[in-house]
C-alpha positions in Angstrom: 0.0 0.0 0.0 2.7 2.5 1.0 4.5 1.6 -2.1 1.2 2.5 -4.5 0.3 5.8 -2.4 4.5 6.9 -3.1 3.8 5.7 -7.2 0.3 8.1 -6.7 2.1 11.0 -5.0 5.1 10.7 -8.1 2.3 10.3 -10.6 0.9 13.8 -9.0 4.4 15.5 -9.0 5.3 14.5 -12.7 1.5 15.7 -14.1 2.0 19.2 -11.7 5.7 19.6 -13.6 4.5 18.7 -16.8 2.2 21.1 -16.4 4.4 24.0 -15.4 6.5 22.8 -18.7 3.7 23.2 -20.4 2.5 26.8 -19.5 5.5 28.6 -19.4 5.1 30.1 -22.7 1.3 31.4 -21.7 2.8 32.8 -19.1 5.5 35.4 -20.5 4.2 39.0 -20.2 5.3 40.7 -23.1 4.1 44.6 -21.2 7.2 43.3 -19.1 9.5 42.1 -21.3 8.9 45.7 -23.8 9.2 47.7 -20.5 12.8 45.7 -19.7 14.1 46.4 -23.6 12.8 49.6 -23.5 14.5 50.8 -20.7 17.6 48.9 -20.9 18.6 50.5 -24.4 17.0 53.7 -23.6 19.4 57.0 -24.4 19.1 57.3 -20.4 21.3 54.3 -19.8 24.3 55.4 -22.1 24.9 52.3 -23.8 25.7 50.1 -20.8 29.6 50.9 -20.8 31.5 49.2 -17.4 32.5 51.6 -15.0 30.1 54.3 -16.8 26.8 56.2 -15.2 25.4 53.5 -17.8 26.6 50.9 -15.7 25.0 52.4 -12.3 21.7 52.5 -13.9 22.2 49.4 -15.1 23.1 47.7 -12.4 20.4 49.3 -9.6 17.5 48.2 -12.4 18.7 45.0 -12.2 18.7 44.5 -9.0 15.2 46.5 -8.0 13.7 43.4 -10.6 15.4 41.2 -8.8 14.5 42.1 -5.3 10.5 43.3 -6.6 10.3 39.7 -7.6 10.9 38.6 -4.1 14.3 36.1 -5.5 17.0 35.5 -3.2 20.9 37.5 -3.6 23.1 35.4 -5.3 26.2 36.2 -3.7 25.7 35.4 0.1 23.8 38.6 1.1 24.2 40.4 -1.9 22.8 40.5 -5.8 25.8 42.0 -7.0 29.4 40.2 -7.6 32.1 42.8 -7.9 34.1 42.4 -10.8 37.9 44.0 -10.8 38.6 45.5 -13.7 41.5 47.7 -15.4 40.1 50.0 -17.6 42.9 51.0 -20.3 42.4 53.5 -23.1 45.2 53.7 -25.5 46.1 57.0 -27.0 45.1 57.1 -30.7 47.7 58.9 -32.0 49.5 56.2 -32.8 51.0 55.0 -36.4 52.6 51.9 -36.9 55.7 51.1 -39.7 56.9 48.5 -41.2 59.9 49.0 -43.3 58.9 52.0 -45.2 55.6 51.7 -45.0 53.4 53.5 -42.4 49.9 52.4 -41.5 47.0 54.8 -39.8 45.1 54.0 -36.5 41.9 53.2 -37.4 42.0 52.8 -40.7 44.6 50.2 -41.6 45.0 49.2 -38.0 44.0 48.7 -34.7 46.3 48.3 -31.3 45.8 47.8 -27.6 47.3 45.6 -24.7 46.0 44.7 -21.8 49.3 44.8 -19.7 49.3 47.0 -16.6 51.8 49.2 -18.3 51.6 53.2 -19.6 53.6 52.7 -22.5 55.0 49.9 -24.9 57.4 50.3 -27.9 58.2 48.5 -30.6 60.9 48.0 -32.4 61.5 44.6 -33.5 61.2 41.9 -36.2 58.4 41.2 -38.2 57.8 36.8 -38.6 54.6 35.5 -40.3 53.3 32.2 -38.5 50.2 31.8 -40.7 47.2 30.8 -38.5 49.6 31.1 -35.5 48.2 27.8 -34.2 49.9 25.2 -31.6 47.8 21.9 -32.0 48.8 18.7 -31.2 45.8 16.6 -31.7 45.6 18.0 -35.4 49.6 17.6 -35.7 49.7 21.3 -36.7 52.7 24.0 -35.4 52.5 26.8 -37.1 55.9 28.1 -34.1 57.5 24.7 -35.4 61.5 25.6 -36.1 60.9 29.5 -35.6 61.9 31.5 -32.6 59.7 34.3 -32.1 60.4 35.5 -28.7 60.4 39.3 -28.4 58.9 39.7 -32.4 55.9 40.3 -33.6 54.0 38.0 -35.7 51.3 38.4 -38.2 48.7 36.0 -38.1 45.9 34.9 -40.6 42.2 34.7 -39.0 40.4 31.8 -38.2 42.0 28.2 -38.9 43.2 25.9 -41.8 39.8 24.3 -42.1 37.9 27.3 -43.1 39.1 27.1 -46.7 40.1 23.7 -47.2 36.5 22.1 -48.5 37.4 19.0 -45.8 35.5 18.2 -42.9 37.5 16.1 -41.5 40.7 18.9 -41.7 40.7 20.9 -38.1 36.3 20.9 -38.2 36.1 22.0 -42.0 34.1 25.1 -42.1 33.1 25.4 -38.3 35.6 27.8 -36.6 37.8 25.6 -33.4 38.7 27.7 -31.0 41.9 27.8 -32.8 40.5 30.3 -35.1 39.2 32.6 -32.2 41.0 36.1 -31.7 41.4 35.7 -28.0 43.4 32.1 -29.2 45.8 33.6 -31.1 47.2 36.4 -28.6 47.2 33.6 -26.0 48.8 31.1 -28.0 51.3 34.1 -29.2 52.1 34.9 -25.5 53.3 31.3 -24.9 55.6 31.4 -27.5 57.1 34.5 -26.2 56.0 37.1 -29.0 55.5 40.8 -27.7 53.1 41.5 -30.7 50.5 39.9 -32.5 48.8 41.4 -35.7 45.6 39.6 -37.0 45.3 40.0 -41.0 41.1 40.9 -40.8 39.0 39.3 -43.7 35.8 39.5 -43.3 34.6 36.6 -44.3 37.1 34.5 -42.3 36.1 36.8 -39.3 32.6 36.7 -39.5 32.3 40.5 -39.4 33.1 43.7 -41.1 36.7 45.9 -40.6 33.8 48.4 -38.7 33.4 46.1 -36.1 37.5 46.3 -35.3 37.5 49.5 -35.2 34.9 50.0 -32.9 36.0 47.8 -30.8 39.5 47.9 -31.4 40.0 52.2 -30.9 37.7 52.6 -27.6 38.4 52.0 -23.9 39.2 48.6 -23.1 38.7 46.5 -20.0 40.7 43.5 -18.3 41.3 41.6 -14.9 44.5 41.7 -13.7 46.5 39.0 -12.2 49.4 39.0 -9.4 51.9 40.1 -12.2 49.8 43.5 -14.1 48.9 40.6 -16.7 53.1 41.0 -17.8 52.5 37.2 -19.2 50.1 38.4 -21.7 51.6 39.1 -25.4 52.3 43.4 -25.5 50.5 44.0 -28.6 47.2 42.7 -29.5 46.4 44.1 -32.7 44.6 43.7 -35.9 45.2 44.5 -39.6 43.1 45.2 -42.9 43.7 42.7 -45.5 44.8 45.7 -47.7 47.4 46.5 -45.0 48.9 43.2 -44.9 49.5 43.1 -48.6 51.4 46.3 -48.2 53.6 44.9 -45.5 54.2 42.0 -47.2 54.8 43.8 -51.0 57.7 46.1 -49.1 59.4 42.5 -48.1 59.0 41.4 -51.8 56.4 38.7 -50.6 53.0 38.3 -52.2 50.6 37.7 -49.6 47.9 35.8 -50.9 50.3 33.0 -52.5 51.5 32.8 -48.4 48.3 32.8 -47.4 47.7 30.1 -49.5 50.4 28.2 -48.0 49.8 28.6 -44.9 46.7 26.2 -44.8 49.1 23.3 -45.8 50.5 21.1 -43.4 54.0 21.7 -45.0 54.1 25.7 -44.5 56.5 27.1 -42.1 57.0 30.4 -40.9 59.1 33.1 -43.2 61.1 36.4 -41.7 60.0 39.4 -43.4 63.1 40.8 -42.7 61.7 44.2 -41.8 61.1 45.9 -38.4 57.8 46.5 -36.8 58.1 50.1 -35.0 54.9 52.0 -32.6 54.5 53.6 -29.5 51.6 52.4 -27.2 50.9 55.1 -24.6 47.9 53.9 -21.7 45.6 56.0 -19.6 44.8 53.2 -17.0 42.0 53.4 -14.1 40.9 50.7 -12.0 37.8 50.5 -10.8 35.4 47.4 -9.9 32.3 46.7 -12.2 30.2 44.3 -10.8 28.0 41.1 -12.3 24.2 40.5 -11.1 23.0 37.4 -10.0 19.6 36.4 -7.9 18.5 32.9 -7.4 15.4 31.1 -6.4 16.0 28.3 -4.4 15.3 24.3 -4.7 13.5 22.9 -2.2 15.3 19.3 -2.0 19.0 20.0 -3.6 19.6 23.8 -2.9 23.4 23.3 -3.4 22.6 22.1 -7.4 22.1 25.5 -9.4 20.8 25.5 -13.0 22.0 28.8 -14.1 20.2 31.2 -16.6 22.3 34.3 -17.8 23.0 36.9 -20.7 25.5 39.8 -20.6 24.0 43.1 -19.1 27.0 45.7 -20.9 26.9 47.1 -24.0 29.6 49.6 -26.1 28.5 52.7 -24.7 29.0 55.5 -26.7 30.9 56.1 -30.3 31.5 58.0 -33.2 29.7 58.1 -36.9 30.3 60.1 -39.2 32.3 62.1 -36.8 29.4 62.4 -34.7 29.0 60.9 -30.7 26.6 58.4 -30.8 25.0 56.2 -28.0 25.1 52.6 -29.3 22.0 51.5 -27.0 22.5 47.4 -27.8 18.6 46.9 -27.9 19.1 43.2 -29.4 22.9 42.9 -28.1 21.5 42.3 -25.5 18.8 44.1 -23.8 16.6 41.6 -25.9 18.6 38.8 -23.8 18.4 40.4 -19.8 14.8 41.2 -20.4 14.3 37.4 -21.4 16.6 36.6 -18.3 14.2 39.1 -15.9 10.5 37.8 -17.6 11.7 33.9 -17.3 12.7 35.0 -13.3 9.5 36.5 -13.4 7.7 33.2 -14.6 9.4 31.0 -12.3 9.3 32.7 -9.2 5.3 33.1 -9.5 5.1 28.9 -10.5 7.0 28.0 -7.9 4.6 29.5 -5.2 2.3 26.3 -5.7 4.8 24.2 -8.1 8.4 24.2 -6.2 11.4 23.3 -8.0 13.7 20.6 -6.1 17.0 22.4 -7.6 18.4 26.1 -7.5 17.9 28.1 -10.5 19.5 31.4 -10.9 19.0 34.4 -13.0 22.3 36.5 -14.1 23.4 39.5 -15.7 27.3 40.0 -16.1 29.6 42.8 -16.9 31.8 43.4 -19.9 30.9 40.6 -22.3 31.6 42.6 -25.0 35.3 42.9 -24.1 36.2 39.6 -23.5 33.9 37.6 -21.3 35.9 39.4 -18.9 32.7 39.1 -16.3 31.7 35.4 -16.9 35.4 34.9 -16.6 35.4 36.4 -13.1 32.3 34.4 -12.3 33.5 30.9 -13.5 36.5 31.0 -11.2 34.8 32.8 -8.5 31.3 30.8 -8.4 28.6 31.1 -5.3 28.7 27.7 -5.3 31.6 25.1 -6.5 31.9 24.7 -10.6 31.1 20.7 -10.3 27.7 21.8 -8.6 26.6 23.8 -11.4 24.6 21.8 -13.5 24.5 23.5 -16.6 24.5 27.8 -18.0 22.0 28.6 -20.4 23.1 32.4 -22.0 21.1 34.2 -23.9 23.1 36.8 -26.2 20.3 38.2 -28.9 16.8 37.0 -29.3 14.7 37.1 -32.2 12.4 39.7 -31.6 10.8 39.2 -34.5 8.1 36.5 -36.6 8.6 32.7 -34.1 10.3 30.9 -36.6 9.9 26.6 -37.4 13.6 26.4 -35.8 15.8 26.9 -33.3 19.8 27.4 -33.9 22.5 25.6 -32.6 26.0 26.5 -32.1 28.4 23.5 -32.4 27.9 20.2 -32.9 28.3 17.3 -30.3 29.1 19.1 -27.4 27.7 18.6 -24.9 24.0 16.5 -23.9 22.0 20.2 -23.6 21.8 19.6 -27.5 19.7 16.6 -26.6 17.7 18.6 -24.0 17.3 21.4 -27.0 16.0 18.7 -29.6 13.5 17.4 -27.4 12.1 20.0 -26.5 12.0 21.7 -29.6 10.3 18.6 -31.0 7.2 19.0 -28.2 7.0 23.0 -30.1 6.9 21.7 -33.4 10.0 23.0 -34.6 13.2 21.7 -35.6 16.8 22.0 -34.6 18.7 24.1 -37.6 23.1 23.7 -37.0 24.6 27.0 -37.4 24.5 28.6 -40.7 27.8 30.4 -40.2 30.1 28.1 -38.4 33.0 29.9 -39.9 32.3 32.9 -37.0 32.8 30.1 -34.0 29.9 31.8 -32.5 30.0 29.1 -29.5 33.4 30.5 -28.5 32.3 34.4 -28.6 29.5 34.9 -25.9 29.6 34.3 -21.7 29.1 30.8 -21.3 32.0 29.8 -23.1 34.1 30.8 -20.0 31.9 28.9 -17.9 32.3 25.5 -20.5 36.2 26.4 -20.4 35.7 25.5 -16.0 33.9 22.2 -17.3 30.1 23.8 -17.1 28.2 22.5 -19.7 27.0 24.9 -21.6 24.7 26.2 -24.2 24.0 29.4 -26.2 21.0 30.7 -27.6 21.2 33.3 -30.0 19.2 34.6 -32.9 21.6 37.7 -33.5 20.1 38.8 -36.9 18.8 35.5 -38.2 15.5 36.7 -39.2 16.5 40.1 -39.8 19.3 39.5 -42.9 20.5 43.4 -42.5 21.2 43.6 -38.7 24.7 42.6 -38.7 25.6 44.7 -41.8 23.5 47.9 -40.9 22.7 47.8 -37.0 25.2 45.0 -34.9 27.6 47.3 -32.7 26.3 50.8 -34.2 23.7 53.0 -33.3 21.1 51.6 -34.7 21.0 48.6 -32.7 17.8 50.5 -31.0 14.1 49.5 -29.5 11.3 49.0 -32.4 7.3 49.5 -31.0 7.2 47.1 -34.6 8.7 44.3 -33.4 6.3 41.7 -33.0 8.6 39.4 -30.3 7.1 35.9 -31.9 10.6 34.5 -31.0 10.9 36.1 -28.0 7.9 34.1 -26.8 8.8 30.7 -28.3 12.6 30.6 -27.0 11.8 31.4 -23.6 9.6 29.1 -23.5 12.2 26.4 -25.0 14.7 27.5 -22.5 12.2 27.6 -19.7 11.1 24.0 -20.2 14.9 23.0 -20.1 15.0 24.5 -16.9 12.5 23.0 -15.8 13.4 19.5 -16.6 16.7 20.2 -15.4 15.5 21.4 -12.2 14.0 18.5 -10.8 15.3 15.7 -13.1 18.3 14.6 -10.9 20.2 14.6 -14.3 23.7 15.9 -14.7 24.4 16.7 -18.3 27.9 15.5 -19.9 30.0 16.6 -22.5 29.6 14.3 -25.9 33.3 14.4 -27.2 36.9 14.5 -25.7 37.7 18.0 -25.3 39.3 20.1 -22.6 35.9 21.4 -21.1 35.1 17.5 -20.5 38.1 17.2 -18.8 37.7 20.6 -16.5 34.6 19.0 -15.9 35.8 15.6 -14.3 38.3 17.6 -12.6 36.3 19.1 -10.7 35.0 16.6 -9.3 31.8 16.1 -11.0 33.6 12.6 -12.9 31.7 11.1 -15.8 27.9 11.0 -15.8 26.2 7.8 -16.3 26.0 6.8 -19.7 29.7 8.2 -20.7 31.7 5.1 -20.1 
């Protein structure tokens, strides 16, 4: 008897959950999440700079949300997770030379560091390592036989595979995080360069020279370690492709033909017998910024937390057409905190008469869009261990437009939330659609990519111009990025409700998702402590 009144009360708790799955998307308010948007990429709130008034505003919104909706801090007794940052703004009046040949800030390059330092020279020799990549597993050394400690080397964006038509060559088309940016300084810094110049292409990159320059000729923010980050590579700069061919024309090289060559196995690295010359002069302020974080907590396993997040910062301010502008990041990603707030929202009030057995929390961080540099802080400094973190969900631009029959996803075989994402896409109707530009290694560029790096799995939703083809040429990272009364936020409804019901599942299945292939996150993961789920054997 005791045993059929336990399978009754199980039968009770599974219909009451599937039922919460099941309303989520009835129960997003729209009023709330326009309001959110609204005010989040209003002129008011400056763009959502760290260390800005932008950021204040920011920040006390967040956390009056939180604390209206009745959720719990985060961070012990507090919603807010300081973040220390150095904020370093190079002086633009910088040139660089190669040889003879002199290159303008902005325009031809691009050139920052993020060493506690108020002025860098160069003066040193130029080598070209092509992708600059140090992979073992893919029996690839682009530093094989060359000694570039104290040079600077040019790099090629993204990797071999981009190019080569082979799937089965580094991942084919689909950036590895061999072909990220924030890759190739690291990997330079190893091998002891003090400069690093990416050649930009835009198809390679994934985005336009604009998005460089923007990004490259603003204020810049980093942590700092115990040594003023001195182990990271001087220079990080980029190039134009028109830049490069100059460079390597005054050395009597043709660049494409290298280029070429450089995505075979046989290509080594080639002096270009000329010296790389510029003076990098730092205003440096430190100041803390400060990540969000509330949770609502399980009622059986309060020490598990299923994490919900998307990036609260934005560019600030900029200049077009020699005019100050306020880049208010309405889809980058006020679209993504105002799903984070309405899902808190939804959950909170369900849970009244529907409680959840695991911890979910709802996050904003700081400085996404300079690095990850506030999911970094967060991975290493969680509330609660790494190997007790189930899984982080990020949301970094919804589709605020028509619902569409799919959902995206970035990568392919990493970890089990893709199963979680099928299924539950299935039970809407739609379909799961792989990435239709894997060249931009999307899964690498956006906050939970430094909680996967600590072994978290992972997962990103992002709809960043999908349905709208001219967003990334005419409105990503520019002013235009703003607020539309005309969208009609048909996605906005359908994802939340996809990531909702994963949530949900997660929060009171017991289940501990894996990663599917052999990869450094998978082994952070089992490091940690967590060890192999079941099935992974």
């Amino acid at each position: 008897m005791k045993t059929l009144i336990l399978s009754s009360a199980l039968l009770c708790t599974f219909a009451s959950l599937a039922a919460f799955s099941a309303d989520i998307g009835n129960s997003i308010n729209l009023d709330n999440y326009r309001q959110d948007v609204k005010t989040l990429a209003s002129d008011e709130f400056e763009g959502r700079a760290p260390l800005s008034d932008g950021e204040t505003k920011t920040v006390a919104y967040l956390v009056k949300q939180f604390r209206e909706m009745g959720l719990r801090p985060a961070f012990g007794d507090s919603y807010i997770q300081p973040v220390p940052l150095a904020k370093i703004t190079a002086s633009q009046d910088m040139s660089l030379s190669v040889g003879g040949v002199t290159f303008t800030n902005g325009d031809d390059f691009v050139a920052r560091t993020e060493r506690i330092i108020e002025q860098l020279t160069l003066d040193n020799e130029v080598v070209f390592v092509g992708y600059g990549i140090n992979a073992p597993e893919y029996h690839w050394n682009d530093y094989a036989g060359v000694d570039v400690k104290g040079k600077t080397v040019i790099v090629l964006v993204n990797d071999p595979g981009f190019t080569s038509g082979d799937k089965a060559f580094f991942n084919g088309q689909a950036m590895t995080y061999y072909g990220r940016w924030t890759y190739k300084y690291e990997e330079a810094a190893r091998q002891g360069a003090k400069a690093v110049f990416i050649v930009h292409e835009t198809m390679a990159a994934g985005y336009g020279w604009g998005v460089v320059k923007a990004g490259g000729t603003t204020a810049k923010y980093t942590l700092v370690d115990n040594n003023n980050n001195l182990s990271k590579v001087g220079v990080m700069g980029w190039m134009t492709l028109r830049a490069a061919e100059k460079m390597f024309a005054a050395s009597g090289l043709d660049y494409r033909q290298l280029k070429t060559q450089a995505g075979k196995p046989s290509f080594a690295a080639i002096e270009l017998q000329q010296h790389a010359k510029l003076k990098l002069r730092n205003t440096i302020e430190h100041k803390a910024s400060q990540n969000v974080a509330a949770m609502l907590p399980g009622s059986e396993a309060q020490d598990e937390w299923v994490a919900l997040h998307a990036h609260w910062d934005g560019l600030g301010k900029g200049t077009e057409n020699g005019q100050e502008v306020i880049l208010n990041g309405a889809v980058d990603n006020a679209s993504g905190v105002a799903g984070v707030l309405e899902l808190a929202r939804v959950f909170k009030q369900k849970n009244a008469t529907t409680p959840l057995k695991r911890t979910l929390m709802f996050a904003a961080f700081t400085a996404e869009e300079t690095g990850l540099i506030g999911a970094e802080h967060f991975a290493k400094h969680p509330p609660v261990p790494a190997k007790d973190i189930v899984a982080f969900l990020n949301i970094d631009g919804m589709n605020v437009n028509d619902a569409t029959p799919y959902t995206l996803q970035y990568g392919e075989n990493v970890s089990d939330l893709e199963d979680y994402v099928a299924r539950v896409a299935k039970r809407q109707g739609r379909f799961v659609k792989p990435d239709p530009r894997p060249q931009n290694g999307l899964f690498f560029r956006s906050d939970h990519f430094a909680a996967a790096r600590q072994g978290i799995p992972s997962y990103l939703f992002m709809s960043l111009g999908d349905t709208d083809p001219q967003f990334i040429a005419s409105r990503y990272h520019k002013s235009g990025d703003d607020y539309f009364d005309s969208w009609t936020l048909g996605g906005v409804v359908q994802d939340l409700d996809l990531i909702g019901q994963i949530m949900a599942e997660l929060a009171n299945n017991g289940d501990w998702p894996g990663w599917k292939a052999e990869s450094s996150f998978k082994e952070a993961r089992i490091a940690s402590g967590r060890g192999i789920s079941p099935g992974e054997e």
